[in-house]
C-alpha positions, 0 to 999 in steps of 0.5 A: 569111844570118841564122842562124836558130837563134840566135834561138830558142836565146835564146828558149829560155831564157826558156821554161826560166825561164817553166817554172822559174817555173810548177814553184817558184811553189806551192812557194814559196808555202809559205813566201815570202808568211809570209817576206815579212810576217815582214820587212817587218812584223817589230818584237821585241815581235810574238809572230806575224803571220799571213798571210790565205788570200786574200794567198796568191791574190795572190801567186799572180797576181804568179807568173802574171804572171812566168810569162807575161812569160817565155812571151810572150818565147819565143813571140812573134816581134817582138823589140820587141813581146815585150820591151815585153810581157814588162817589162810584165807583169813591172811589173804582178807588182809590184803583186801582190805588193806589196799581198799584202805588206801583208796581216796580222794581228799579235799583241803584248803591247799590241794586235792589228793587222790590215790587210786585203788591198786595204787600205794602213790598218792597224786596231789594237786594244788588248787591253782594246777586245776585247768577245767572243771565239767559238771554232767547233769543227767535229768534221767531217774537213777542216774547220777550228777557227776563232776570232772576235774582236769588237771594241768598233767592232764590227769582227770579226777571224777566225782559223783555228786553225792551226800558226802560232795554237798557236805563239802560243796560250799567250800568247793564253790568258795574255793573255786571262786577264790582262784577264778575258775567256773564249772562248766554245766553240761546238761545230758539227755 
């Protein structure tokens, strides 16, 4: 006679984890996809790389796709099926979050570079390739101070202004003056 409860003790466990995963994914969020850029990206002489809004989205399916592996595991019943299913969708998390790694913009002494997402090429500036810098402030609660980089292409580069850019302002400031460009304070009501 088969024991029928030892099957579901061990699918208990992969609930256990789907549900682990679903309550600490938007808690790490917070700090695993900055981590993660600051590792692989690092080199000494970078003051910051900065992390885009829509890699965090990213990252959000690779969790996703963790979450469900572990529920397809404990809800389906065919051992075969379950197993393919769930090593499937934990070989699909990868791809996620490998291109939200690739993702950032960088500062340094030399240049600026930004790789957008979806993008495994870089766009690196010198410093002196900067034509115009916009900075929108926005009085209105909620809403968030925003720097506009053009560069002589014509490629624009936005930022937010956030904790991570006045970690680096200074040396923004400094490096600005440095090549005689001002910032253009445009003021939104």
């Amino acid at each position: 006679m088969k024991n029928i409860t030892y099957g579901y003790e061990n699918r208990i466990i992969y609930l256990v984890i789907g549900i682990c995963f679903a309550i600490f994914s938007p808690l790490s969020l917070l700090f695993v996809p900055q981590t993660v850029a600051e590792i692989v990206h690092y080199k000494p002489e970078i003051w910051h790389i900065f992390v885009p809004k829509s890699a965090l989205y990213l990252y959000g399916v690779g969790y996703l796709l963790l979450v469900l592996s572990m529920l397809i595991l404990f809800l389906l019943y065919n051992r075969k099926v379950s197993i393919t299913l769930g090593v499937l969708c934990i070989i699909l998390s990868v791809a996620p979050f490998f291109v939200a790694s690739q993702a950032n913009t960088s500062f340094s002494n030399n240049s600026i570079s930004h790789t957008p997402l979806f993008n495994l090429q870089s766009h690196t500036y010198k410093w002196d390739e900067i034509e115009k810098i916009n900075y929108y402030k926005n009085e209105e609660a909620g809403v968030k101070n925003e720097y506009e980089i053009f560069f002589r292409d014509g490629y624009i580069l936005k930022l937010p202004e956030n904790g991570y850019f006045n970690a680096i302002k200074l040396y923004f400031y400094a490096k600005l003056d440095e090549i005689n460009l001002e910032v253009t304070e445009i003021e939104l009501n």
